[in-house]
Chimera marker file (.cmm) of the C-alpha trace (Angstrom):
<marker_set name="trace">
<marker id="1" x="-84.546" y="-13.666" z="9.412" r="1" g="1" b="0" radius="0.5"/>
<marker id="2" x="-82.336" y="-10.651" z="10.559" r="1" g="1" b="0" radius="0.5"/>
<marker id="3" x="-79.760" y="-10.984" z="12.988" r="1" g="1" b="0" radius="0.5"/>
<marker id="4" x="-79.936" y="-9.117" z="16.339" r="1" g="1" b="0" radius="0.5"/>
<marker id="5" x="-77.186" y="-7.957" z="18.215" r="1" g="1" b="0" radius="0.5"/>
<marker id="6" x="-76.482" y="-8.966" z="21.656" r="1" g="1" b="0" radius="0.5"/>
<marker id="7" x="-73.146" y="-8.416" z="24.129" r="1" g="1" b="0" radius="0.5"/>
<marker id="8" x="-71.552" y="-11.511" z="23.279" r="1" g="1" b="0" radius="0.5"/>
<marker id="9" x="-72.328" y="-11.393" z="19.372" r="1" g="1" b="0" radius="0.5"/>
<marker id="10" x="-72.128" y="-8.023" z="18.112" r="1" g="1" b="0" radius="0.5"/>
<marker id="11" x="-73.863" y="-7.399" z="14.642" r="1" g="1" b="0" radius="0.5"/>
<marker id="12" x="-70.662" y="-6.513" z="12.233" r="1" g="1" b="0" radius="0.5"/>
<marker id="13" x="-70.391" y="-6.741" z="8.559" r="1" g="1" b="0" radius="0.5"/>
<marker id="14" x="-69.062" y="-9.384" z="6.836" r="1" g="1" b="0" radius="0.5"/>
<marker id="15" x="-66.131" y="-9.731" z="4.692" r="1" g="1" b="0" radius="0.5"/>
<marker id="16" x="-67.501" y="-11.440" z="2.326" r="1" g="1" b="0" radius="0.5"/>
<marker id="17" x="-71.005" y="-9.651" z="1.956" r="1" g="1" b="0" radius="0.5"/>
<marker id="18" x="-70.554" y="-5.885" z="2.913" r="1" g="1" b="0" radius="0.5"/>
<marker id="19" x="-74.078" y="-5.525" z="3.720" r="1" g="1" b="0" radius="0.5"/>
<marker id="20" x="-74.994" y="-8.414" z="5.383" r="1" g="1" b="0" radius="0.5"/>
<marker id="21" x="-74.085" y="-8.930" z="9.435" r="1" g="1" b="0" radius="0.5"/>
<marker id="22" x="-71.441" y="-11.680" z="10.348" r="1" g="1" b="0" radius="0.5"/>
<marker id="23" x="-71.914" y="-14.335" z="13.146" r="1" g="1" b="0" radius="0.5"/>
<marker id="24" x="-69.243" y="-16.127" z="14.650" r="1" g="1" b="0" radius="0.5"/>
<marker id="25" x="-67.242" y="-18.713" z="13.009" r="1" g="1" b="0" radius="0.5"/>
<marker id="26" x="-69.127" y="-21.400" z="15.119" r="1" g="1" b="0" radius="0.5"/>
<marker id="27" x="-72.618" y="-20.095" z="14.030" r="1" g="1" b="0" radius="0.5"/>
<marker id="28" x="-72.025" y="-19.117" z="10.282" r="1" g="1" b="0" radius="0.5"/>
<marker id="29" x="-73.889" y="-20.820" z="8.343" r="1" g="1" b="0" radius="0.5"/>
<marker id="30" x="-71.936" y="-21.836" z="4.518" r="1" g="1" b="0" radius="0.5"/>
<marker id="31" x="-73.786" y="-23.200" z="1.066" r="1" g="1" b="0" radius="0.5"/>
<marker id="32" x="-72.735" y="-26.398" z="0.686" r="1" g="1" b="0" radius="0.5"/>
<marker id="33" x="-70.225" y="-26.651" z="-2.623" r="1" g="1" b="0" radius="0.5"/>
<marker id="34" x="-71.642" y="-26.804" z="-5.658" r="1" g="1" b="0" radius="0.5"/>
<marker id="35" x="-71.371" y="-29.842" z="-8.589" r="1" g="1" b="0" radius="0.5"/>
<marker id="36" x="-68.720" y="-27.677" z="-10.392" r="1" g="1" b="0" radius="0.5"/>
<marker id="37" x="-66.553" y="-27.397" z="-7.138" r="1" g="1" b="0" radius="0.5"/>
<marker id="38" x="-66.495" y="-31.236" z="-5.999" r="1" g="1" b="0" radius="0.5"/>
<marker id="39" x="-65.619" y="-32.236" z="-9.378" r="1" g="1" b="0" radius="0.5"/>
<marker id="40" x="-62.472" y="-29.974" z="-9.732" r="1" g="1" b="0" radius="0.5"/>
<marker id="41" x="-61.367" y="-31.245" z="-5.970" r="1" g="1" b="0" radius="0.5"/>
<marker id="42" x="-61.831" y="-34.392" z="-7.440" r="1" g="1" b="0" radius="0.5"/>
<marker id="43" x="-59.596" y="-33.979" z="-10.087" r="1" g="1" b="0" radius="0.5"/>
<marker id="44" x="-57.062" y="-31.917" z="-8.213" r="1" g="1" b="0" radius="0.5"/>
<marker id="45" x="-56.635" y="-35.430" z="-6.638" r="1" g="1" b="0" radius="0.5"/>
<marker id="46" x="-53.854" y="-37.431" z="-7.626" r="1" g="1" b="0" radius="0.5"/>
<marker id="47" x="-54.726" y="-40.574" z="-9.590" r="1" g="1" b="0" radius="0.5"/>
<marker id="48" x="-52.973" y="-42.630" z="-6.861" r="1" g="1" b="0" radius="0.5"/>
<marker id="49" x="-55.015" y="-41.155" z="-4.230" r="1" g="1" b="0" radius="0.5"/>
<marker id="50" x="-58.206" y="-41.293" z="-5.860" r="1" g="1" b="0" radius="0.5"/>
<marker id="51" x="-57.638" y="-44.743" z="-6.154" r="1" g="1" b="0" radius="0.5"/>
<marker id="52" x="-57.342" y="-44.734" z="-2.212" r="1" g="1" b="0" radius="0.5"/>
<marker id="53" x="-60.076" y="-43.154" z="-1.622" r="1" g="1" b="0" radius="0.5"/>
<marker id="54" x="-62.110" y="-45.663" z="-3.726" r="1" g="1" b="0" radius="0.5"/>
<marker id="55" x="-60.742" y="-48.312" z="-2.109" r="1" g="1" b="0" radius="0.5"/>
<marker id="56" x="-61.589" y="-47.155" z="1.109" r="1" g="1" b="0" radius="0.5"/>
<marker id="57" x="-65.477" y="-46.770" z="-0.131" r="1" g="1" b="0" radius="0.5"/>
<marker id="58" x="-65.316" y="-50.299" z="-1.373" r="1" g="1" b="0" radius="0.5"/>
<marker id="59" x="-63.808" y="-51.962" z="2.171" r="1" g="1" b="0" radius="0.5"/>
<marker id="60" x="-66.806" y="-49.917" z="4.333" r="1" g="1" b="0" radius="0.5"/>
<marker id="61" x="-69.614" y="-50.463" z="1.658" r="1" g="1" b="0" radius="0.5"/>
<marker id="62" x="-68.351" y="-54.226" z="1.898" r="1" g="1" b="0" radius="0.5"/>
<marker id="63" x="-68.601" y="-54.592" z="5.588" r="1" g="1" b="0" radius="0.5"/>
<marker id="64" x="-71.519" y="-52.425" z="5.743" r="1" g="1" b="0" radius="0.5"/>
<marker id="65" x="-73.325" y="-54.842" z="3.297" r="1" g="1" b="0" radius="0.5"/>
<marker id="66" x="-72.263" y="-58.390" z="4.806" r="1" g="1" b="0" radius="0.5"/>
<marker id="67" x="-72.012" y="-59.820" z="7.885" r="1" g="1" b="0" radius="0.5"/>
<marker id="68" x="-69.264" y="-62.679" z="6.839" r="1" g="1" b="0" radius="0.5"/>
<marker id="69" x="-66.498" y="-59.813" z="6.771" r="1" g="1" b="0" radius="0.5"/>
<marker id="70" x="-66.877" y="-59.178" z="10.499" r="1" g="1" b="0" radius="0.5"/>
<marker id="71" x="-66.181" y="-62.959" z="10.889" r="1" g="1" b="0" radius="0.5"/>
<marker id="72" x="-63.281" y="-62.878" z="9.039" r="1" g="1" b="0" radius="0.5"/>
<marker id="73" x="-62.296" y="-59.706" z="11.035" r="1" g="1" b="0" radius="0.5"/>
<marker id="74" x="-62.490" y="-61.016" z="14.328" r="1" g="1" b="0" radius="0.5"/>
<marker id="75" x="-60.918" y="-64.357" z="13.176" r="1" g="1" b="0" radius="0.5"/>
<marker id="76" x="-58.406" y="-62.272" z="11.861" r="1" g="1" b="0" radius="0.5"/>
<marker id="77" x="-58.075" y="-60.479" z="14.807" r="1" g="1" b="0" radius="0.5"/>
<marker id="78" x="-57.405" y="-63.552" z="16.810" r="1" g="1" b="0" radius="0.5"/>
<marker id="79" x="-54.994" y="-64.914" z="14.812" r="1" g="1" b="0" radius="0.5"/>
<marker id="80" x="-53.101" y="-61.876" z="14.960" r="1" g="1" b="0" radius="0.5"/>
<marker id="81" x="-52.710" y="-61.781" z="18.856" r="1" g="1" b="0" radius="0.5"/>
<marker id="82" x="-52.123" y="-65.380" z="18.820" r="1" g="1" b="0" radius="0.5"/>
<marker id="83" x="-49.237" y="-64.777" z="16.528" r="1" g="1" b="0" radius="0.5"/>
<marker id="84" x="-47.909" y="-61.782" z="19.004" r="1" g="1" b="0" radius="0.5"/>
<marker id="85" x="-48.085" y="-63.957" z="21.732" r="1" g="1" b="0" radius="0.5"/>
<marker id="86" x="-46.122" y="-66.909" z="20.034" r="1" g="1" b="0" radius="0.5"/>
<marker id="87" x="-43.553" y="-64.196" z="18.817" r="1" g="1" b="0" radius="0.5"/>
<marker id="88" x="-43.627" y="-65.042" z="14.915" r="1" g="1" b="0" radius="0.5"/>
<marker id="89" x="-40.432" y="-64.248" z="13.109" r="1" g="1" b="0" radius="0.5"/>
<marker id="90" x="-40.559" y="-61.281" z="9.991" r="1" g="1" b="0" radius="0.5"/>
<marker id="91" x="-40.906" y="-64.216" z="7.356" r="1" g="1" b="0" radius="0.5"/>
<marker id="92" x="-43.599" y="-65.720" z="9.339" r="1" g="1" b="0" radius="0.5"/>
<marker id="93" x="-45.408" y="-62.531" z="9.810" r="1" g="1" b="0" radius="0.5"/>
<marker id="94" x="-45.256" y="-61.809" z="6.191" r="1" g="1" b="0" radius="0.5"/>
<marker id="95" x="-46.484" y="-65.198" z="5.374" r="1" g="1" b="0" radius="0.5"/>
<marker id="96" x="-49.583" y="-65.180" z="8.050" r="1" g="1" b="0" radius="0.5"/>
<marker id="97" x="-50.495" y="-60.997" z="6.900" r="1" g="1" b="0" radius="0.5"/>
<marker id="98" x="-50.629" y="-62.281" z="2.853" r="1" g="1" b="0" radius="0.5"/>
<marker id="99" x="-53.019" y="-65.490" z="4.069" r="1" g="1" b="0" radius="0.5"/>
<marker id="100" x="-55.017" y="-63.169" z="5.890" r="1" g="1" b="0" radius="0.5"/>
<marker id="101" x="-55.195" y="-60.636" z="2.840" r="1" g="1" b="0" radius="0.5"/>
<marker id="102" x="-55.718" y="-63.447" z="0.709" r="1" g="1" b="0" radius="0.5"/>
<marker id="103" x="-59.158" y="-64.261" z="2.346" r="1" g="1" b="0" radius="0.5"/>
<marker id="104" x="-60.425" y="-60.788" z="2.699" r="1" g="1" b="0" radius="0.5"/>
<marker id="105" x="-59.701" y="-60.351" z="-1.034" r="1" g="1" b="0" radius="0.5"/>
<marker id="106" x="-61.810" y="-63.186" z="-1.918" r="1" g="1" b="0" radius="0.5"/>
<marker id="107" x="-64.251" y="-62.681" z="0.120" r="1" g="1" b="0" radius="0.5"/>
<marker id="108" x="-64.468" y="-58.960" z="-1.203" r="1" g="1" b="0" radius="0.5"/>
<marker id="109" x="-64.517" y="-60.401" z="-4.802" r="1" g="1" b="0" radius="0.5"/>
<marker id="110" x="-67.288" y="-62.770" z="-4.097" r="1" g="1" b="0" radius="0.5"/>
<marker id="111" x="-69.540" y="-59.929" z="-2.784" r="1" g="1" b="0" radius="0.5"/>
<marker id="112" x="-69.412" y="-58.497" z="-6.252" r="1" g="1" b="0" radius="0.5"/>
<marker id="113" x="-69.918" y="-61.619" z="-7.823" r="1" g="1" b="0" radius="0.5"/>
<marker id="114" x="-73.246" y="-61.654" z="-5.447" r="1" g="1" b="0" radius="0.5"/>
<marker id="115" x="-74.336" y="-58.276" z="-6.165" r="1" g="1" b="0" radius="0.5"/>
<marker id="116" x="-74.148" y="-58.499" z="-9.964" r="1" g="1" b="0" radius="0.5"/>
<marker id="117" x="-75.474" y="-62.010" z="-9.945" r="1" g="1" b="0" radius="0.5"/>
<marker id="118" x="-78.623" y="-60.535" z="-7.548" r="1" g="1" b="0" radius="0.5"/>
<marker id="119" x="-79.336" y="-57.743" z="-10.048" r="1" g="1" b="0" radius="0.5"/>
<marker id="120" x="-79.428" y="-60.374" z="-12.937" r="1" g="1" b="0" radius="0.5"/>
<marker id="121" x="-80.746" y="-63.207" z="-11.465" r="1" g="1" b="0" radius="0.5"/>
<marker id="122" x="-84.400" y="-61.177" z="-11.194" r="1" g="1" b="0" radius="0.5"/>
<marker id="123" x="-84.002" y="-61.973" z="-15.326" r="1" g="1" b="0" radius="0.5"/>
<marker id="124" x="-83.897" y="-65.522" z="-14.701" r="1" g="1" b="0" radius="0.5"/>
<marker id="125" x="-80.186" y="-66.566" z="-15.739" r="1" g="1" b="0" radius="0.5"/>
<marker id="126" x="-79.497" y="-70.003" z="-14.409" r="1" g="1" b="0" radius="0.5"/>
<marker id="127" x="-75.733" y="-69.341" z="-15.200" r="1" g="1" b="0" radius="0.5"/>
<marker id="128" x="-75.548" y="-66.602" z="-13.186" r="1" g="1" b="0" radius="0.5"/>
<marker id="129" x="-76.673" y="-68.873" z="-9.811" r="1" g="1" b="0" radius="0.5"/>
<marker id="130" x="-73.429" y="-71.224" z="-10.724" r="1" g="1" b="0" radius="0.5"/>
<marker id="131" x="-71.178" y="-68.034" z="-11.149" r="1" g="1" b="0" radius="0.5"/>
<marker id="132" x="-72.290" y="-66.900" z="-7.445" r="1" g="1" b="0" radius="0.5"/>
<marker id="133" x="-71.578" y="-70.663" z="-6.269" r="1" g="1" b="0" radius="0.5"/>
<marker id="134" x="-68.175" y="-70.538" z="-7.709" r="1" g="1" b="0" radius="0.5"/>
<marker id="135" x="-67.478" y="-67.088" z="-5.768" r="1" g="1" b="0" radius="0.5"/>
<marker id="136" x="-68.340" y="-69.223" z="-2.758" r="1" g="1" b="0" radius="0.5"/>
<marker id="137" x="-66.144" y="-72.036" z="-3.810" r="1" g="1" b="0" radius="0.5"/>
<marker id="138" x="-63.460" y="-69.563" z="-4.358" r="1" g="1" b="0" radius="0.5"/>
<marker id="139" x="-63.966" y="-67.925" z="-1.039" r="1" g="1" b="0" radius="0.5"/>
<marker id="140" x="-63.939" y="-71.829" z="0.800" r="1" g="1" b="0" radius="0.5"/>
<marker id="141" x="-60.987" y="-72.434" z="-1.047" r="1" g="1" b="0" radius="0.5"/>
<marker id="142" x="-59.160" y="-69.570" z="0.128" r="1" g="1" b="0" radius="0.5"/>
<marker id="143" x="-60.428" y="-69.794" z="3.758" r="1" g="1" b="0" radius="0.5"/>
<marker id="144" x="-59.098" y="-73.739" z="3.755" r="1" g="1" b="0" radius="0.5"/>
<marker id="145" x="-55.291" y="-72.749" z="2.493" r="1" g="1" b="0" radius="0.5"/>
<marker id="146" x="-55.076" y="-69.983" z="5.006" r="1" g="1" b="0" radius="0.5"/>
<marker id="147" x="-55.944" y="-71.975" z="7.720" r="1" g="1" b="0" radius="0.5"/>
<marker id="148" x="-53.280" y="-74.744" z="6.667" r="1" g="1" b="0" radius="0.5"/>
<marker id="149" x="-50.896" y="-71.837" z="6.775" r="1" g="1" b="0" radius="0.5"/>
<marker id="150" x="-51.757" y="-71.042" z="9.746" r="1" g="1" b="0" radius="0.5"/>
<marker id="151" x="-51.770" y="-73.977" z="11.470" r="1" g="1" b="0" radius="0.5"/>
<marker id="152" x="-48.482" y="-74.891" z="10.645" r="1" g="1" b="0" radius="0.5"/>
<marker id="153" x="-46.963" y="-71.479" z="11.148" r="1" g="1" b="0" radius="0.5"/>
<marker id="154" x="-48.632" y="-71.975" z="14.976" r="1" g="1" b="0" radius="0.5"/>
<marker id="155" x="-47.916" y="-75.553" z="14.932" r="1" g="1" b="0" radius="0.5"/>
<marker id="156" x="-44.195" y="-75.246" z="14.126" r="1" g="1" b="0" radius="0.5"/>
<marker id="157" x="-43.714" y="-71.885" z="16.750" r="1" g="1" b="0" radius="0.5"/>
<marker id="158" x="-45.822" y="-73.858" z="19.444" r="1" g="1" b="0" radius="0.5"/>
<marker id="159" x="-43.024" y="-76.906" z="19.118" r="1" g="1" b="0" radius="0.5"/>
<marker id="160" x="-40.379" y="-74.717" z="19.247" r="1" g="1" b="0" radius="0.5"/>
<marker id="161" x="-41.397" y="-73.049" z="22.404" r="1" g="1" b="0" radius="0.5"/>
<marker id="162" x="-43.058" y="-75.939" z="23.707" r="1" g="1" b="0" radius="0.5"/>
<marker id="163" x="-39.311" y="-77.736" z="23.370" r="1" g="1" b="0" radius="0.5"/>
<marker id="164" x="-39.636" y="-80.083" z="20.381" r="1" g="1" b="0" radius="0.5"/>
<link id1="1" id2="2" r="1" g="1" b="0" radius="0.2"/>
<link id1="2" id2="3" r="1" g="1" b="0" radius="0.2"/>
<link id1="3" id2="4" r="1" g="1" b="0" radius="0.2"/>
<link id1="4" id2="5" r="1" g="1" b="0" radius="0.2"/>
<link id1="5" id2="6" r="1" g="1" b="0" radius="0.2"/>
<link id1="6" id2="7" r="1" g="1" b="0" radius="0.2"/>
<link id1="7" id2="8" r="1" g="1" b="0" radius="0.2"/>
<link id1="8" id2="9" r="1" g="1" b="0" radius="0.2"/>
<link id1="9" id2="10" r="1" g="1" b="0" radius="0.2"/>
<link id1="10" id2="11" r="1" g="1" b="0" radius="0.2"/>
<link id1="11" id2="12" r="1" g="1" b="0" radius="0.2"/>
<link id1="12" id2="13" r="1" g="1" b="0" radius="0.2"/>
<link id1="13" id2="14" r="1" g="1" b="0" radius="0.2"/>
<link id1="14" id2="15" r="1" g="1" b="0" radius="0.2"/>
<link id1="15" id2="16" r="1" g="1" b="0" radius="0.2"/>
<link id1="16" id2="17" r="1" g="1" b="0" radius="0.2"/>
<link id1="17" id2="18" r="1" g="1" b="0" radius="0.2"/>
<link id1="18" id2="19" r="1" g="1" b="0" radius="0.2"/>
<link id1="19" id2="20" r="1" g="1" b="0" radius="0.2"/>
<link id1="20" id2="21" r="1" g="1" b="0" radius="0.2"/>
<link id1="21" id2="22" r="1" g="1" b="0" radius="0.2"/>
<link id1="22" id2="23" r="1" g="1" b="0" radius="0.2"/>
<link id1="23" id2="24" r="1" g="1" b="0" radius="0.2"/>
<link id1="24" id2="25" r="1" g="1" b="0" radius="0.2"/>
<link id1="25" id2="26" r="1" g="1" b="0" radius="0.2"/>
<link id1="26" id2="27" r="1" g="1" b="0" radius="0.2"/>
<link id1="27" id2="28" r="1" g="1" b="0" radius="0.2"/>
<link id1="28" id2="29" r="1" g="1" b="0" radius="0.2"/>
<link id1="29" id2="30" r="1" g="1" b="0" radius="0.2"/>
<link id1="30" id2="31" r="1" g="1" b="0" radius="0.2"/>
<link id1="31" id2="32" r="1" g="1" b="0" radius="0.2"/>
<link id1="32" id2="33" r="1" g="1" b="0" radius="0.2"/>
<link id1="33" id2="34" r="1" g="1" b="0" radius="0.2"/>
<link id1="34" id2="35" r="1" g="1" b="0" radius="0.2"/>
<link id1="35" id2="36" r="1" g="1" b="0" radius="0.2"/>
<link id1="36" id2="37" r="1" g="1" b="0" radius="0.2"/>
<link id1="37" id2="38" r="1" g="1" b="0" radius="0.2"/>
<link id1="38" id2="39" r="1" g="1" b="0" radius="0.2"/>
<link id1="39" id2="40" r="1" g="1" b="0" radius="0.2"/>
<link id1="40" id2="41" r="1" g="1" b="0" radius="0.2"/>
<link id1="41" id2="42" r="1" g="1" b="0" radius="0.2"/>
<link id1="42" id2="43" r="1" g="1" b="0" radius="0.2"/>
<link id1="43" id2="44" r="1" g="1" b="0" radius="0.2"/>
<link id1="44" id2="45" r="1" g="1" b="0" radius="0.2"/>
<link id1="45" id2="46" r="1" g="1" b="0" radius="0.2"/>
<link id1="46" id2="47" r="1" g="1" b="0" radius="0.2"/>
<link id1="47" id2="48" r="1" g="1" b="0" radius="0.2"/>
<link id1="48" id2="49" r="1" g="1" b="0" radius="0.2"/>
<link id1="49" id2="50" r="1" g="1" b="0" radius="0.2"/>
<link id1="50" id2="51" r="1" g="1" b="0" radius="0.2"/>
<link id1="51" id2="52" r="1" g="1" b="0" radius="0.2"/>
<link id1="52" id2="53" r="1" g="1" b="0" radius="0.2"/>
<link id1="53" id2="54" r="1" g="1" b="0" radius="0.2"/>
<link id1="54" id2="55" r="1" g="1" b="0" radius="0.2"/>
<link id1="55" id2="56" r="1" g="1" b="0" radius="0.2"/>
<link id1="56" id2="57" r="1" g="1" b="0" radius="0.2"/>
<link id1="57" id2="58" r="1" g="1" b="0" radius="0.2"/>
<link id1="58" id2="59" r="1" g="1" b="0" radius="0.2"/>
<link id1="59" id2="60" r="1" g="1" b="0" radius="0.2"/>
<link id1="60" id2="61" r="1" g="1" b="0" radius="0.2"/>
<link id1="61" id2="62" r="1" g="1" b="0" radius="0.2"/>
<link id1="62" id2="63" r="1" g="1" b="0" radius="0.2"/>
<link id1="63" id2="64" r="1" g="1" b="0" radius="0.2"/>
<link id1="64" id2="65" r="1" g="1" b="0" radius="0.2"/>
<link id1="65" id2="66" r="1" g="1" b="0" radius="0.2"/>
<link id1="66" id2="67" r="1" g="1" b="0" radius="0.2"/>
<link id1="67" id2="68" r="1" g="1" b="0" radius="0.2"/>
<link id1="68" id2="69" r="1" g="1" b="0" radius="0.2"/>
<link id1="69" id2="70" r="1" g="1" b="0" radius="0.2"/>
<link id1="70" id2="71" r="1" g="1" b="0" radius="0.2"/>
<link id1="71" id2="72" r="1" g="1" b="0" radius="0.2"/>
<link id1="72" id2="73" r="1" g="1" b="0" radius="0.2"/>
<link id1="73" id2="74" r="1" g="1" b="0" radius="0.2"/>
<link id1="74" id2="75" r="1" g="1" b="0" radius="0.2"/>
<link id1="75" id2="76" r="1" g="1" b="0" radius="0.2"/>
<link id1="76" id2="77" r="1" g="1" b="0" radius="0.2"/>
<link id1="77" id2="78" r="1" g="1" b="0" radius="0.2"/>
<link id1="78" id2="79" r="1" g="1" b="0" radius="0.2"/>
<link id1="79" id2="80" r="1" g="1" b="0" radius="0.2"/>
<link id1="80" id2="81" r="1" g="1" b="0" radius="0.2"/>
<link id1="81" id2="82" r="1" g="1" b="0" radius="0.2"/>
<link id1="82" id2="83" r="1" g="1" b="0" radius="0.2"/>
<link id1="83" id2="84" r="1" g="1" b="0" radius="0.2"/>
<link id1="84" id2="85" r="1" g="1" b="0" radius="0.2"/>
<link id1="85" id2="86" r="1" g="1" b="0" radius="0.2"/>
<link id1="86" id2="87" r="1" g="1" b="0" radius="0.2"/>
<link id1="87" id2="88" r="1" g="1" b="0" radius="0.2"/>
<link id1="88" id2="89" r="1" g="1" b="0" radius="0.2"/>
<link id1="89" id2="90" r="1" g="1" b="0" radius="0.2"/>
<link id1="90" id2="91" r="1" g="1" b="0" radius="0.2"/>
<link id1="91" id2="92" r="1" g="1" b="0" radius="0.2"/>
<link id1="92" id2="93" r="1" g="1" b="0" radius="0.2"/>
<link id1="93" id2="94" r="1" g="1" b="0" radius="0.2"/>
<link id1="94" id2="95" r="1" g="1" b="0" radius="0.2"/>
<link id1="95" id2="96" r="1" g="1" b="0" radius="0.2"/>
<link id1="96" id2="97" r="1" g="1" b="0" radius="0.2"/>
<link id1="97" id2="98" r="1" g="1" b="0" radius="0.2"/>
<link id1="98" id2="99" r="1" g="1" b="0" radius="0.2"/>
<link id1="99" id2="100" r="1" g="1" b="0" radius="0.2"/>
<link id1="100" id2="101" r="1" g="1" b="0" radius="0.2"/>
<link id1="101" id2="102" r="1" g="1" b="0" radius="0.2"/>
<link id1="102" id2="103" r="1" g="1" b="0" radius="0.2"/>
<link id1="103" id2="104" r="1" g="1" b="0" radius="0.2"/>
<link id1="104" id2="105" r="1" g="1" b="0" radius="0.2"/>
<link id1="105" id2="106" r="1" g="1" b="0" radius="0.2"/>
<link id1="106" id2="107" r="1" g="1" b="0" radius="0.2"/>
<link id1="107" id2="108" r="1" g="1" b="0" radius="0.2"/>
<link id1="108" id2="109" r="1" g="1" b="0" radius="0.2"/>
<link id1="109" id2="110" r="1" g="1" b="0" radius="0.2"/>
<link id1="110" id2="111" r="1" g="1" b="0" radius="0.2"/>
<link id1="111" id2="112" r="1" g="1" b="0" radius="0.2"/>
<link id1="112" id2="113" r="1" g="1" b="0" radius="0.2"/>
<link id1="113" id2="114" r="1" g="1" b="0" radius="0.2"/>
<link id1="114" id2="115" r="1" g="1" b="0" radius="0.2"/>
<link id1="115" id2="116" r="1" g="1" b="0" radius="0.2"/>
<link id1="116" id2="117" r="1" g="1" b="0" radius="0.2"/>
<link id1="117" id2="118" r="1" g="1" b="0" radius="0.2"/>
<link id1="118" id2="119" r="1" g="1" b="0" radius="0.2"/>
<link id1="119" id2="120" r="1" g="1" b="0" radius="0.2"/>
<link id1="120" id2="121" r="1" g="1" b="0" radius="0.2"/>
<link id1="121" id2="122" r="1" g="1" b="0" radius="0.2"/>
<link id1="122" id2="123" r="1" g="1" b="0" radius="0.2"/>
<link id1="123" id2="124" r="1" g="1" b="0" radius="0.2"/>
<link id1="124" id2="125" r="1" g="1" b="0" radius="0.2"/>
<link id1="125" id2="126" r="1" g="1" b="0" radius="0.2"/>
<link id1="126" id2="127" r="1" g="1" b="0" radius="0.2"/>
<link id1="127" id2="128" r="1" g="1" b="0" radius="0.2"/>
<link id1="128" id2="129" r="1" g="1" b="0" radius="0.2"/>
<link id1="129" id2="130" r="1" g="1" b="0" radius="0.2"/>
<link id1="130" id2="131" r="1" g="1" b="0" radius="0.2"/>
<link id1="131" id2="132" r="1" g="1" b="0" radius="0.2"/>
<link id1="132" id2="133" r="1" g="1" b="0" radius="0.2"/>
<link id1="133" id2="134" r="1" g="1" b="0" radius="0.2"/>
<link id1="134" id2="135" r="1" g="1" b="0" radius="0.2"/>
<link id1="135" id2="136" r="1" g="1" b="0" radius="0.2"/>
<link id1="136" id2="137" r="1" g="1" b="0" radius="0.2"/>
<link id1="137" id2="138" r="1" g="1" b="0" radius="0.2"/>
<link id1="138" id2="139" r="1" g="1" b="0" radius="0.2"/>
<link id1="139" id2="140" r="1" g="1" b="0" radius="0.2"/>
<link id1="140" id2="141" r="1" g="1" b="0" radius="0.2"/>
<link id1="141" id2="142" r="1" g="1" b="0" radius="0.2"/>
<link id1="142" id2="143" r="1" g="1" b="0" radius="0.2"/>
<link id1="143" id2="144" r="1" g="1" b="0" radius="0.2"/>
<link id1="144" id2="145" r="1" g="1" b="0" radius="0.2"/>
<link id1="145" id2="146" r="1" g="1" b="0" radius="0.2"/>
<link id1="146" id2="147" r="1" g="1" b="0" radius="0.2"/>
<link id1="147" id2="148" r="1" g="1" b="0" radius="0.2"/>
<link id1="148" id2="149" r="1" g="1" b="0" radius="0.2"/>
<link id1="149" id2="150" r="1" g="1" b="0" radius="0.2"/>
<link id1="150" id2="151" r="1" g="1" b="0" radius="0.2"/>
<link id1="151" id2="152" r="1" g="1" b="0" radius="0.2"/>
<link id1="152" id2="153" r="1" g="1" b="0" radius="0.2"/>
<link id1="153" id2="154" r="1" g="1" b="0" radius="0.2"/>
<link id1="154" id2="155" r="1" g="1" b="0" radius="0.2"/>
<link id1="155" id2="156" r="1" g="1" b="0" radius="0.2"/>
<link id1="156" id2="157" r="1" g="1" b="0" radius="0.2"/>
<link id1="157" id2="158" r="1" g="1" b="0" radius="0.2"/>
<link id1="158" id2="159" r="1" g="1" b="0" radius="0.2"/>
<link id1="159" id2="160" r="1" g="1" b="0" radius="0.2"/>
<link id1="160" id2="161" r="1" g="1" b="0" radius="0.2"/>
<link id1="161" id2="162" r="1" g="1" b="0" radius="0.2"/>
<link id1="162" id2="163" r="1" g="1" b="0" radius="0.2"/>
<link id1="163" id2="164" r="1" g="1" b="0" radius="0.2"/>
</marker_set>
């Protein structure tokens, strides 16, 4: 549909087709890129920031897909201002962030042991049920020794304070 002119948007040509009129940057509409042109951005990407950007899609498609990483979040989340409040020292810290890790990573690792065990159990694999119940197991496991940790980082900073 041609472009008329008006006082605001005058009808020029554009650089980039002589013949054709130019809008304004805000109204202009571009192709998206083609196949050819995402993959050479994606390999003009560093290897090390590829692998970023993967691991970012894997973190949102695993919250996106399961409510259980929310409640680790917020746990998470609670335990962290819990520990600013007590005033942990460095080595504490360090200790409490790798517990914390530690039970996002296994919970992340079970969610692809549930996916893959989904898409084969419509075969009929009984082994593949136990494989998802040892993801769980693994997960429980996890959860359990962080909270220990936690506990008696809180425990032993709550005494202190507390005058004990």
């Amino acid at each position: 549909h041609p472009v008329t002119p008006s006082p605001r948007h005058p009808v020029t040509p554009s650089p980039r087709h002589p013949l054709t009129p130019s809008l304004p940057m805000a109204l202009e509409l571009q192709s998206p890129p083609s196949l050819e042109e995402l993959s050479s951005a994606h390999r003009r990407r560093a290897p090390w920031r590829r692998r970023l950007v993967e691991a970012e899609r894997g973190i949102t498609q695993g919250f996106r897909g399961d409510s259980t990483l929310f409640g680790h979040l917020f746990g998470g989340t609670l335990v962290l201002a819990m520990a600013l409040v007590l005033g942990l020292s460095v080595l504490e810290w360090a200790v409490l962030v790798l517990a914390l890790t530690v039970v996002l990573a296994a919970e992340l690792f079970n969610k692809v042991l549930t996916i893959l065990c989904r898409r084969e159990i419509l075969v009929g694999d009984e082994t593949l049920k136990h494989i998802a119940s040892i993801g769980t197991a693994a997960v429980i496991c996890t959860m359990s020794g962080s909270l220990v940790v936690v506990g008696l980082l809180f425990g032993r900073r709550l005494s202190i304070l507390l005058g004990g």
